[in-house]
C-alpha positions, 0 to 999 in steps of 0.5 A, a space after each residue: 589565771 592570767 588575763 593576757 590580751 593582744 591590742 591595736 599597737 602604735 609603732 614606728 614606722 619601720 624605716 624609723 624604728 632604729 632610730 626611735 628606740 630609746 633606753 628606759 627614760 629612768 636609765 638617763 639623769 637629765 642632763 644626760 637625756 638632753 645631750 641624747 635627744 639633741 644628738 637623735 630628734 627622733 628618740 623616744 627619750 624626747 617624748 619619755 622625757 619631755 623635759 629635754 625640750 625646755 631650758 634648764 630651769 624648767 620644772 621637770 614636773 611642770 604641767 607644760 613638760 607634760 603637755 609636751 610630751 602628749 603633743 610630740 606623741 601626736 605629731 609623730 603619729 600624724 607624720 608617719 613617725 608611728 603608724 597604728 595597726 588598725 587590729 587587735 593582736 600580739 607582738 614578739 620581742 626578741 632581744 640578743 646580747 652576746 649571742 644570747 637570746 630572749 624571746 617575749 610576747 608584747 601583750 597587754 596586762 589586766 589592771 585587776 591581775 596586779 591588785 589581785 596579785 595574779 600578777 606577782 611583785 618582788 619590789 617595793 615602789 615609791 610614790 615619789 618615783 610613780 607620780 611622774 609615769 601617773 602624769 606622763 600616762 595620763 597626759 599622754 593617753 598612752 602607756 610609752 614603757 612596757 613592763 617586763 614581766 616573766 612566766 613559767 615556760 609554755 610549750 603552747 607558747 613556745 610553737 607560736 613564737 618558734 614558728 613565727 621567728 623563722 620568718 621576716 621580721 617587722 623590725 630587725 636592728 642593732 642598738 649602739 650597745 650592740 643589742 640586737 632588736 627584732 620584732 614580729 606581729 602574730 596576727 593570726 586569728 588561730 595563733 592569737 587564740 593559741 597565745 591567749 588560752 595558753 596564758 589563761 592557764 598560766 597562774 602567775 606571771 612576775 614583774 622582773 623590771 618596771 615595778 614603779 611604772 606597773 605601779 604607774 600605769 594601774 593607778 592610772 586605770 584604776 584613776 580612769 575607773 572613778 572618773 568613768 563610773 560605768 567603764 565595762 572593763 574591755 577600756 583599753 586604761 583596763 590594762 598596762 603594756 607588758 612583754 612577757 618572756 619565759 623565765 628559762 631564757 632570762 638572766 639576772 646580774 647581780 646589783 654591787 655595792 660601793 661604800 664611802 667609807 669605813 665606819 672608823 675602822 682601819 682596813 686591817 680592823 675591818 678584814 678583822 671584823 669580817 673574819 668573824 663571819 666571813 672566810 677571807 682570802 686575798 686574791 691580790 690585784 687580779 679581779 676576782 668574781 664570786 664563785 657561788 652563793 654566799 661567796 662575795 668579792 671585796 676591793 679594799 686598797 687595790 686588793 680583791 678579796 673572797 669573802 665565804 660567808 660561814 655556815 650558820 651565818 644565813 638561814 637557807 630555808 627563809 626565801 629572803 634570808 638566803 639571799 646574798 643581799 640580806 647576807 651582805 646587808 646583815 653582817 657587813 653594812 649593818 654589824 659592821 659599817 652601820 649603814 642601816 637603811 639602803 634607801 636613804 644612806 648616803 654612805 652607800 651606792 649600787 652597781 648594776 652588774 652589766 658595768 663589771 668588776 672595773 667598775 667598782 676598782 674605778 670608783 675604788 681606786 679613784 678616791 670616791 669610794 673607799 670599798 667595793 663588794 661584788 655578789 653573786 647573781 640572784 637566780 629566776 627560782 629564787 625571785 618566782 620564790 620570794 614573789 610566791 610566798 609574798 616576800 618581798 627583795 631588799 632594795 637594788 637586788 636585780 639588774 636584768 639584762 638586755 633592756 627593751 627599748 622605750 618607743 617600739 611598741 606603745 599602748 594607746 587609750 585611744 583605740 
């Protein structure tokens, strides 16, 4: 069952919240960090990613970037940036796009959940990626980043959090992207323990966004373990930030696919090659979206096509097999395209679903891709699915939309 525990938060002061709130430091490349904290010194991008306060030249993964990012952390909290909330309790995190909400609970994880595979993952991670947050955690004493997790909707749960929201929030403001934040602290001595049993009885929770940081940040513990062979468990590097919502309120978009080019083939070869798998039909210059599983969009040539994969092309009884991705990887970019391997080919590039349908015309009609395939979203069954049976999801399958934002509530070691 989950171990799911209230902490002593580290949070912006209330007058700086706005301005501190940061988009997840992997969502910027470097130069696009820079131009961002120059514009606001008081983002958490400055401390997510530190390298934005030296030259150009410096190596990202210097030990001095790192430094710096621990030195920024604790002047912000000595100046009244941050304050610490001296008890130990839950937080709610209420995220609005587009009138819908999504409502969690900003908790701390067990390390052991994660190795014990109480926590669920549906992601593979790369060292190379982790390395960075194992540095930035440990140098920082404290996890920046919380993990977006998702569970199976509790009606315990859901009397907290409904009777805490209906009252003045610690923090309520509107992104640049329109996102709306507000954010509650449930101190309560009743309604903490409420919190806490109700996630004991819950068997799993799942990872929907922050793989390689969770990956981080238990490595981080599990690290702190060895160096303190007499830790009692109760350690704060025991466990990682997380904000876990209930899967009824969340929505995934689908990840796109844009390719180079062609493999050789001509555009009418290629609309050849996929009638043999595939029902066609030219939808003309209008943006055309999928309509359903296992129907795709295709922009060649300033056309959009339906592209139906026909029956007996998938396997609706294999968890990964069923899902559009596999679909689209199997009898188009690798039968067909021959791009084999999503994570290394240079012949492929991914869309995230909240830039839309222009976005793949644009990188089309601009020369830089030659086609552009558009899916249709993964479904919360669908990834608790593959999670429960210990599948795991091809590369660049979800994109959960809103984001929480870095910087609001932080996980601090130094309790």
């Amino acid at each position: 069952m989950a171990v799911v525990k209230p902490f002593p938060c580290v949070r912006p002061d209330k007058k700086y919240a706005a301005r501190v709130a940061a988009l997840p430091y992997d969502v910027y490349n470097r130069k696009e960090a820079k131009e961002v904290t120059a514009a606001n010194p008081k983002s958490f991008l400055n401390i997510d990613r530190p390298e934005s306060q030296f030259p150009d030249d410096m190596d990202m993964y210097d030990d001095r970037v790192y430094d710096k990012a621990k030195e920024m952390l604790e002047s912000w909290i000595a100046d009244g940036t941050f304050v610490q909330d001296p008890l130990a309790a839950y937080y709610i995190y209420e995220l609005t796009m587009d009138g819908r909400k999504q409502t969690g609970i900003v908790a701390c994880s067990s390390i052991d959940d994660y190795v014990n595979g109480v926590v669920k993952k549906h992601e593979n991670t790369r060292e190379e990626k982790e390395l960075d947050r194992i540095r930035h955690v440990d140098t920082t004493d404290a996890q920046t980043g919380p993990i977006f997790l998702a569970y199976r909707s509790n009606t315990m749960i859901n009397k907290v959090v409904n009777l805490k929201t209906g009252t003045e929030p610690l923090y309520d403001f509107t992104a640049e992207d329109g996102i709306r934040h507000r954010v509650w602290e449930i101190d309560n001595a009743d309604s903490i323990q409420t919190v806490e049993e109700a996630f004991a009885e819950i068997p799993a929770t799942y990872i929907a966004d922050g793989h390689h940081r969770a990956a981080s940040a238990v490595k981080v513990g599990l690290k702190r373990r060895e160096e303190n062979p007499d830790y009692t468990g109760k350690e704060p590097f025991n466990y990682f930030l997380s904000v876990l919502f209930p899967d009824d309120q969340l929505m995934i978009m689908p990840y796109n696919r844009v390719v180079k080019d062609l493999n050789g083939l001509t555009s009418a070869q290629l609309l050849e090659k996929l009638a043999e798998n595939f029902t066609v039909e030219d939808k003309g210059a209008e943006e055309y979206r999928p309509s359903g599983l296992h129907n795709f969009s295709m922009y060649l040539d300033g056309r959009w096509y339906s592209l139906t994969a026909k029956p007996g092309t998938y396997d609706d009884n294999d968890p990964i097999g069923v899902l559009d991705v596999t679909v689209l990887s199997n009898l188009v970019l690798d039968r067909i395209l021959d791009i084999k391997d999503l994570r290394t080919s240079k012949r492929i590039d991914f869309v995230g679903g909240i830039r839309g349908l222009g976005e793949l015309k644009r990188r089309v009609d601009s020369g830089e891709m030659k086609a552009a395939f558009a899916l249709y979203p993964v479904s919360m069954q669908q990834l608790i699915n593959i999670a429960d049976t210990g599948n795991i999801m091809p590369p660049k399958t979800t994109w959960f939309e809103p984001k929480l934002r870095s910087g609001v509530v932080i996980h601090s070691f130094e309790e």
